[in-house]
N, C-alpha and C positions, 0 to 999 in steps of 0.2 A: 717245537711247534710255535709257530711267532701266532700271535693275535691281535685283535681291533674288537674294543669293546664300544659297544654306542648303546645309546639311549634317548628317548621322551626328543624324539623328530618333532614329532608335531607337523607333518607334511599335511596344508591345507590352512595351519591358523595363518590369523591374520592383525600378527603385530602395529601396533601404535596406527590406528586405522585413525584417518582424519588430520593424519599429521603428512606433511610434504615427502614424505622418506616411506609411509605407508606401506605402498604399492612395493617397492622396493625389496621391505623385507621379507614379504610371503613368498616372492621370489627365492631370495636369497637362503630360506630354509631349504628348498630343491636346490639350488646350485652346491649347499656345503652335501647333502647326502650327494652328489655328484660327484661332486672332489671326493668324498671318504673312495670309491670305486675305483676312481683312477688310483689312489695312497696305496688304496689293496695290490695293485697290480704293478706302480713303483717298487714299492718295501715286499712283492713277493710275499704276503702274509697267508698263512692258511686257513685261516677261519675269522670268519669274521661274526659277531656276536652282535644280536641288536633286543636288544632288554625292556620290547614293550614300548609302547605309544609312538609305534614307527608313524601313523598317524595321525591329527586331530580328531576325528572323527572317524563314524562309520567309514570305509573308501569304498569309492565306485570303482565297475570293474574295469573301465579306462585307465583311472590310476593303477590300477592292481596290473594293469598292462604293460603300461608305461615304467613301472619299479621293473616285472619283469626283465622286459630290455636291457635294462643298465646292469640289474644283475649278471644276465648273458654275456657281458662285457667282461665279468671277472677271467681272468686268466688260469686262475687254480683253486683262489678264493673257494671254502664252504660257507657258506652261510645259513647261520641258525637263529631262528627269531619266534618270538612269543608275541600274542595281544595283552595289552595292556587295560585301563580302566577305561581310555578314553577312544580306541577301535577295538572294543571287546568283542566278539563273535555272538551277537546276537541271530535270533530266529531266521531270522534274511540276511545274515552279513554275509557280502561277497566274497568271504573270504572259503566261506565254505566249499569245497568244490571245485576250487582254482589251484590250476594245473602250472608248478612254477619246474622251472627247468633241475636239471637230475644233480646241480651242485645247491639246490635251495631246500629248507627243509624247514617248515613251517610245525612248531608243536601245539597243536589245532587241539587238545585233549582240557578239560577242564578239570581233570585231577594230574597229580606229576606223572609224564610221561619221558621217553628219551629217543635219543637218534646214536647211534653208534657209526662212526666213523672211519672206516675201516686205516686208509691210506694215512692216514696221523695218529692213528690210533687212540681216538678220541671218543669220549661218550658224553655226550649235553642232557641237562636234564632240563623240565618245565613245565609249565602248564599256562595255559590264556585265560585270560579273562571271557565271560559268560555271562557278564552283570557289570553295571556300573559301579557298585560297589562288591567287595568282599570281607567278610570282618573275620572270619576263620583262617585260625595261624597256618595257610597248609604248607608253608615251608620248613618249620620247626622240625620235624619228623622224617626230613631228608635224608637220605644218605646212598651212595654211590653202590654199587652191586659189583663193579667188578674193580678188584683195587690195582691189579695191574695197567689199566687202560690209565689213560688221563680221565678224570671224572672231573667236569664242569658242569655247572648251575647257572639258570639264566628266572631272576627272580625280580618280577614288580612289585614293591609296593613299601611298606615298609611305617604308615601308621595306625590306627584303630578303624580307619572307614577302606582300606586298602591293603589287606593281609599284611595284620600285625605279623611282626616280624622278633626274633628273641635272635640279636645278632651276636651275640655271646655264642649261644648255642651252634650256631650254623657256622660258625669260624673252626668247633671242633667235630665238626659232623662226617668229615673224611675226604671232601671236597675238596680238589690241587686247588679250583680255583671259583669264586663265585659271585658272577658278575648281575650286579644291581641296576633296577631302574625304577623309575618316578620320582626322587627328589631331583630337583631339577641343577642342586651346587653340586659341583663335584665335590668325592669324600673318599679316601684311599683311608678305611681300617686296616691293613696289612697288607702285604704283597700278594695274601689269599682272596681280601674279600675288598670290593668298591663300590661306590656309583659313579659310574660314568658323566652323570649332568647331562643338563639338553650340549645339544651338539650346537647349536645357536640359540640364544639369550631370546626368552618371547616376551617380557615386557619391563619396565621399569624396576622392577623389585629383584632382575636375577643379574646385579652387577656383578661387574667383575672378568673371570677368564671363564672360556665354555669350549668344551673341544671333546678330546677322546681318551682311552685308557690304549695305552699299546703293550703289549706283553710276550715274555718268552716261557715256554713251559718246557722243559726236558725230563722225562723217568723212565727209570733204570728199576723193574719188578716192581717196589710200592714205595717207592723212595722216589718223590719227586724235588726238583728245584726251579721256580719262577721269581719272577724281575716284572717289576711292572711300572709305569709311568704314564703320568698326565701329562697331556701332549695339548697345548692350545690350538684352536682352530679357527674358532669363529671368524664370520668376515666382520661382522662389528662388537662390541662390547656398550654395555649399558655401563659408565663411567659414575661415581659423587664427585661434587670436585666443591669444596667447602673452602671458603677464602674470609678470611680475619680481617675487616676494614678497620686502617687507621684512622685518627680525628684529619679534616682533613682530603680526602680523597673524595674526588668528584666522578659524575657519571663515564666520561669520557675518559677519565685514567683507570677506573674500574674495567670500563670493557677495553682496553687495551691490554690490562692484565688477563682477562677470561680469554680475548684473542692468545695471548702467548701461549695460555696453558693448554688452549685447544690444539696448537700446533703440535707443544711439547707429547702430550699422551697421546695423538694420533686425529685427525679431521675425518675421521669416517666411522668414531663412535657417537657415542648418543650419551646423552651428559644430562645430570642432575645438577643444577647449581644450587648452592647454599649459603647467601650472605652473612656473616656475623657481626658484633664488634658495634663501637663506636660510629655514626656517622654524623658531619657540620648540620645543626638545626636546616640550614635551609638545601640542604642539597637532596637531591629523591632522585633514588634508581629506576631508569624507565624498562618495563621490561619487556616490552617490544622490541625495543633496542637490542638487546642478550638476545631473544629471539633470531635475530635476523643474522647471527653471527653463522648459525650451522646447526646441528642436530641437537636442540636443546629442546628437552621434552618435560624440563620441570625448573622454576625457578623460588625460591625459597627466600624471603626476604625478611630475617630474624635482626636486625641489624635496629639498634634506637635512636634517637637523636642527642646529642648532647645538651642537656636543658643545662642552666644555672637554676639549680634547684633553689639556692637562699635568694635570689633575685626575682624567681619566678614567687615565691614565697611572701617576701617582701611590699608587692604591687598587687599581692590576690587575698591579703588577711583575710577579708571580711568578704569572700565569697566561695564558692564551691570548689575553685582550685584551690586555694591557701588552706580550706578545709583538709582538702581531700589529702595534702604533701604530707601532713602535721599528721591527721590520722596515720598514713601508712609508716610515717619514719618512729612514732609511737609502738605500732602492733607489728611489727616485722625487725626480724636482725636485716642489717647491710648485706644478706647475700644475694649471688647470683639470682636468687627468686623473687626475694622484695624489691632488689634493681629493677627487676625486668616489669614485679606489676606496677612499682614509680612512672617508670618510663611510659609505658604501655596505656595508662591511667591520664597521664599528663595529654599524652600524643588524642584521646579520645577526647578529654575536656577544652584543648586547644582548639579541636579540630569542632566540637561542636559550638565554640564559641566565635568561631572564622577568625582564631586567634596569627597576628603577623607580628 
């Protein structure tokens, strides 16, 4: 039995809003749940698994229509999916009610419920969210009813405000296989147990690769064997890209460097830049400039000037800089941290004294 594990879609947020790339990415969360459909119907997959926060929010029942459709699209595909903390099934949620087609099976139950699937011979277990938050372990207490079936788990949450989780426990709980959702990085404990990760990166903090879990499940009476793998998908990645300035290096050969590197790791992610190191007193990184290179949504400018501290010393005895040099080389060792408050200190008093 082949699978497709997803998770934390988030269809409807609305990444890096106010940025030129914006509008862009709200799209692009619909288009990757798009591509997974078509993947299903490529790779011939039989079940396909979606772990909670298929949505950002409550959905309307337009959206709830429009999922339909593409669903309908599957070719063999089953598809089994739970509410998570952030489209939980509240008192009015559309979700109640709504009639999806005879290979969909929504586990709508607020304590663990299952779907048995007959033709893979498979049985999902789960439950939706009901509340924004949940603080009661209900997954801890799981365990599969019939041991000849495949017995699979479809579980959100997994800190203290979102069903604590004891994932020790649930690794020996009897479950072939038990697929995670709400941390948003992907994390393979075992071939048994994962999270999935968002399916596309929603803001600045979830760098890195974002895609799907793919798996195969075969058993023979209560003896099973699965194989599972992270598969990258996203269409962009939120990239660090931290660069060490030599003494030395001017605005114009720095961003000729951040152009190559943008090239090298790919022109259609989104980049955090992070200056360090050394740079010539007179030379200042404009960061406008970085700006306008491509999808750069954070720039970090840790980098100090090279002062002649015994010169700067020398010409300020007898006033608040020459003070201030003699105090810190005094009360601080020469490390990384007294450098940085020398520098840091100097670059303030220079700067308040419209020091050239």
């Amino acid at each position: 039995m082949k699978f497709i594990h997803i998770a934390d879609l988030h269809i409807g947020a609305k990444p890096d809003v106010g940025y030129p790339w914006g509008a862009e990415r709200e799209k692009e969360i619909l288009e990757s749940f798009h591509k997974i459909i078509d993947t299903c119907n490529e790779e011939e997959i039989d079940l396909l698994l979606i772990a909670g926060d298929l949505f950002h929010r409550q959905p309307l029942i337009r959206e709830l229509k429009e999922l339909s459709y593409y669903f309908d699209k599957l070719n063999k595909t089953q598809v089994v999916f739970i509410a998570g903390n952030h489209d939980y099934i509240s008192g009015r949620s559309n979700y109640t009610g709504f009639e999806w087609g005879e290979r969909v099976h929504m586990l709508t139950e607020a304590s663990l419920d299952s779907v048995y699937i007959e033709e893979i011979n498979t049985e999902v277990y789960g439950l939706s969210y009901h509340s924004r938050f949940i603080t009661e372990p209900l997954y801890d207490a799981a365990q599969p009813g019939c041991e000849e079936r495949i017995n699979i788990l479809l579980a959100h949450g997994g800190n203290e405000k979102d069903i604590p989780m004891d994932k020790k426990a649930l690794q020996s709980s009897g479950f072939d296989y038990i697929a995670l959702g709400h941390i948003h990085k992907p994390q393979i404990f075992s071939d048994r147990m994962a999270y999935a990760g968002s399916l596309e990166p929603l803001d600045k903090t979830e760098t890195g690769e974002r895609g799907y879990i793919l798996g195969e499940i075969s058993k023979e009476y209560e003896t099973s064997k699965i194989s599972i793998q992270f598969i990258p998908f996203s269409i962009r990645e939120y990239q660090k890209l931290e660069l060490n300035i030599h003494q030395g290096i001017t605005n114009g050969a720095l961003l000729d460097l951040v152009k190559g590197k943008i090239t090298e790791n790919g022109s259609n992610n989104i980049y955090l830049l992070r200056f360090t190191g050394i740079r010539d007193t007179d030379i200042i990184f404009q960061q406008e400039d970085f700006k306008r290179l491509g999808h750069i949504i954070e720039i970090i400018d840790d980098t100090v000037p090279d002062y002649d501290f015994e010169a700067l010393y020398r010409d300020n005895q007898d006033n608040i800089i020459g003070l201030y040099i003699q105090g810190i080389k005094e009360r601080t060792r020469q490390d990384e941290v007294g450098k940085k408050a020398l520098y840091y200190g100097i670059e303030a008093l220079l700067g308040a004294k419209n020091y050239k």
